[in-house]
C-alpha distance (Angstrom), angle and dihedral (degrees) to the residues before:
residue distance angle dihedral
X1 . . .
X2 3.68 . .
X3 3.62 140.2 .
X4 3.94 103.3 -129.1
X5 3.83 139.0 30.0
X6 3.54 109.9 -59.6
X7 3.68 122.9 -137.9
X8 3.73 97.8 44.6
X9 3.71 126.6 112.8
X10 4.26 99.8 -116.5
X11 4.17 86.6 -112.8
X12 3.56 99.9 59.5
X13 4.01 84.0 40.5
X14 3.27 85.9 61.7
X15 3.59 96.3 45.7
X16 3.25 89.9 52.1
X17 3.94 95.6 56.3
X18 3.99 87.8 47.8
X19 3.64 93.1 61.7
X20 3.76 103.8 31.3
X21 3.33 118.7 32.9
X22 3.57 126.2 92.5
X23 3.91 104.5 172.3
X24 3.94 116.2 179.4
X25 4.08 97.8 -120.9
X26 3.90 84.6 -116.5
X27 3.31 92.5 69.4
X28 3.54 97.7 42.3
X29 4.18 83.6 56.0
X30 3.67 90.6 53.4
X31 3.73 91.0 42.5
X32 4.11 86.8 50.5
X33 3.87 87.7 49.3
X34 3.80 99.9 57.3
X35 3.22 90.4 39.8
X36 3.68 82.8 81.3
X37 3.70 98.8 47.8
X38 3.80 125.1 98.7
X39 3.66 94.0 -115.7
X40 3.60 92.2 43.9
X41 4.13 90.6 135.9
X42 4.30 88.1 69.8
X43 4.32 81.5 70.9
X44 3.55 107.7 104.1
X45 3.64 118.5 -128.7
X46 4.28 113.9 -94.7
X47 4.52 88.5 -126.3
X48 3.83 79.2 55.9
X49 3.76 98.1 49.6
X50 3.51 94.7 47.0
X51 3.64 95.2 53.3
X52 3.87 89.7 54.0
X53 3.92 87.0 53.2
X54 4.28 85.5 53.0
X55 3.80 87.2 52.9
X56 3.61 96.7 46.7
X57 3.92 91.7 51.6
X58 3.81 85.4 39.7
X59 3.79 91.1 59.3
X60 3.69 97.4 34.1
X61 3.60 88.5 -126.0
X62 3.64 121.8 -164.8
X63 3.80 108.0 168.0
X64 4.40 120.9 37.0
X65 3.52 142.7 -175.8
X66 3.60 119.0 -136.0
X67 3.99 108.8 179.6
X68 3.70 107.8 -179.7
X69 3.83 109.2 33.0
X70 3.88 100.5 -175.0
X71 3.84 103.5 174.4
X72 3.82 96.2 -21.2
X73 3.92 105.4 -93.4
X74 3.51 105.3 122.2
X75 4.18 84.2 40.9
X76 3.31 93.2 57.1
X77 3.94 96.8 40.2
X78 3.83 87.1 59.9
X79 3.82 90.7 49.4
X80 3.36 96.8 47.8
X81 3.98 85.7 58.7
X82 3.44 104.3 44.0
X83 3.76 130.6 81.6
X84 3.47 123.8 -87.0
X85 4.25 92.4 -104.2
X86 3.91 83.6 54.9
X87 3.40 127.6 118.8
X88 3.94 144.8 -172.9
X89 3.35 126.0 -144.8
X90 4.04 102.1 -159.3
X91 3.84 127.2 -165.7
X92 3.91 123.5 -148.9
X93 3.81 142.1 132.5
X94 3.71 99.2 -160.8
X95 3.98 118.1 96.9
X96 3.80 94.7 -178.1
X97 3.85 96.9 55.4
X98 3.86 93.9 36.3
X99 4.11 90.1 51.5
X100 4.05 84.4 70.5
X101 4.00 89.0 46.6
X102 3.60 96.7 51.3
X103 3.68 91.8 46.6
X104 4.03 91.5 56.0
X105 3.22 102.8 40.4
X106 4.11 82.5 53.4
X107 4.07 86.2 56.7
X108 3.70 87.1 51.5
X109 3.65 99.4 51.5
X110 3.74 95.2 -121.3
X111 3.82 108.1 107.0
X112 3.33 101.7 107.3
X113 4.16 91.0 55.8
X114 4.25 85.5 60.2
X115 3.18 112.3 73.9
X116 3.99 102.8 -171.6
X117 3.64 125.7 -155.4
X118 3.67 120.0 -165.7
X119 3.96 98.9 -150.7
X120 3.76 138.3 109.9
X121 4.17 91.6 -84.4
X122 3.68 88.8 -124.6
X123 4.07 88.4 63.2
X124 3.83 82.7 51.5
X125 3.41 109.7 50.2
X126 3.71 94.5 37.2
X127 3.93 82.7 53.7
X128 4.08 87.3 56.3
X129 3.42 94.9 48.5
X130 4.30 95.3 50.2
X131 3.76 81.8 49.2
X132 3.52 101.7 59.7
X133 3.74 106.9 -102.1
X134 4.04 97.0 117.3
X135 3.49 110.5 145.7
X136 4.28 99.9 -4.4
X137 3.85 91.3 105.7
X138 4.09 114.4 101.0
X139 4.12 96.9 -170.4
X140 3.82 135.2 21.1
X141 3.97 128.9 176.8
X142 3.29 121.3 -155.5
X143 4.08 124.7 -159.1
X144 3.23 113.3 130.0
X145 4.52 131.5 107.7
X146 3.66 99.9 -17.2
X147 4.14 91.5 -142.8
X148 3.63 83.5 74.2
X149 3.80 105.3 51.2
X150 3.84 96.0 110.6
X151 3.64 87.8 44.2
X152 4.02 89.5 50.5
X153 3.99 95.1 43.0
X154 3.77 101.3 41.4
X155 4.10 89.1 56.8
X156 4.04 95.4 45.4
X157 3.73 83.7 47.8
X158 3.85 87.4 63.8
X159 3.94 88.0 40.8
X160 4.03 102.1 48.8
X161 3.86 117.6 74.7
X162 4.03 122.5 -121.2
X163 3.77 102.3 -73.8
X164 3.96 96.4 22.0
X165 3.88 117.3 114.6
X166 3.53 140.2 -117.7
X167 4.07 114.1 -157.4
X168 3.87 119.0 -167.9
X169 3.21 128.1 -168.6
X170 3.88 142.2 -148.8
X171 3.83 89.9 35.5
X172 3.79 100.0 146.7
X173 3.97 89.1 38.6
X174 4.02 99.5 -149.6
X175 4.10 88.7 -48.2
X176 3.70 89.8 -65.3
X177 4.41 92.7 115.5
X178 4.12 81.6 67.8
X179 3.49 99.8 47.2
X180 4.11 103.2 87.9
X181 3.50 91.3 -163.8
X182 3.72 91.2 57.0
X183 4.12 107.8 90.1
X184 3.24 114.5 155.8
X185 3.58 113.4 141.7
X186 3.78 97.6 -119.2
X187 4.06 85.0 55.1
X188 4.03 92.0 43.1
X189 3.45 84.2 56.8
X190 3.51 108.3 56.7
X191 4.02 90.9 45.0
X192 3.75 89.1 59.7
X193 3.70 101.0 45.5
X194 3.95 80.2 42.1
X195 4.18 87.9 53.2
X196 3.45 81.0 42.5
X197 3.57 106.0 61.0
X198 3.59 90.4 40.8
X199 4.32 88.2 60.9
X200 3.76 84.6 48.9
X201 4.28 107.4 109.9
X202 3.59 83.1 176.6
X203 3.67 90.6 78.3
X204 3.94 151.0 42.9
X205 3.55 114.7 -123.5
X206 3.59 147.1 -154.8
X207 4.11 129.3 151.7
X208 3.69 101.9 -157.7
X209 3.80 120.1 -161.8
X210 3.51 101.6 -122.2
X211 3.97 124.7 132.3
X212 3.61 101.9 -30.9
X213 3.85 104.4 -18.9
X214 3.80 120.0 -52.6
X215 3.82 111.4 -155.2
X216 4.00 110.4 -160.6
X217 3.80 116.6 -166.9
X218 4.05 115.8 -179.6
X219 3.49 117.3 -160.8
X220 3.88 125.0 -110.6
């Protein structure tokens, strides 16, 4: 995993971050804070977050998936973009790193649009599907254990509506997913969920090269 687009030498990175990015200086505190965090390398890279926020407003979301909340940042990117009456439902087992997202997304005014349930996400979303919520959700993220992508995708699938999106990320996996000699079962299973997806009729596709691999599946 890595923390910016990969592929790019680090000056045109940087270019691209002086002429693009327009991060909210909340985020850029929560982005400073995990930076100091052992698993720092699970944030997701700020050009990444603020294309999720252009989908969001593209799709006129009003009710997300976020199903591996880390520290909060991709949370709170999504409800920073949505409409007030918007809401995330967000999916994480870890009190520690979930302590530092509830306290930003207090700072930013938004805690009462993420709705945080401390659960294996699988629990969750199998919970919002017995309760009726198949296919009323406009947005979900996923980035959380890669071993369960499939698992993760096939259940927001039943919870997004025809024509909502599903973005996953991690997809190229630092480069590793093209390197045959590479097989490690973390990296065997992201290229087959990736071979996967693209198999799937049930969805448009696109895996745009952004951070580190952004998979975006729309729903027929």
């Amino acid at each position: 995993m890595i923390k910016q687009t990969i592929g790019l030498e680090q000056k045109v990175y940087d270019y691209l971050l002086s002429i693009s990015l327009r991060e909210p200086e909340i985020l850029t505190q929560l982005r400073q804070e995990t930076a100091q965090l052992p698993g720092a390398i699970m944030q997701i890279s700020p050009e990444q977050g603020q294309f999720m926020a252009l989908l969001i407003k593209l799709l006129g979301a009003k009710k997300t998936l976020d199903i591996g909340v880390f520290t909060g940042y991709s949370s709170l990117v999504v409800a920073l973009a949505l409409p007030t009456d918007g809401k995330v439902i967000a999916c994480d087992i870890n009190l520690e790193s979930t302590a530092i997202a509830r306290r930003y997304w207090e700072k930013a005014g938004v805690e009462d649009q993420i709705d945080l349930r401390i659960a294996p996400a699988l629990e969750t979303l199998d919970e919002l599907i017995a309760t009726g919520e198949t296919e009323s959700f406009d947005f979900a993220f996923i980035d959380a254990d890669k071993g369960n992508y499939e698992n993760y995708y096939e259940r927001s699938l039943k919870l997004i509506r025809p024509g909502g999106l599903i973005a996953i990320d991690n997809v190229l996996w630092s480069g590793k997913v093209a390197d045959p000699e590479i097989q490690d079962n973390k990296t065997q299973k992201i290229r087959d969920f990736n071979q996967l997806l693209h198999q799937d009729a049930r969805i448009n596709l696109s895996l745009v090269p952004i951070a580190d691999g952004l998979t975006l599946a729309m729903k027929k």
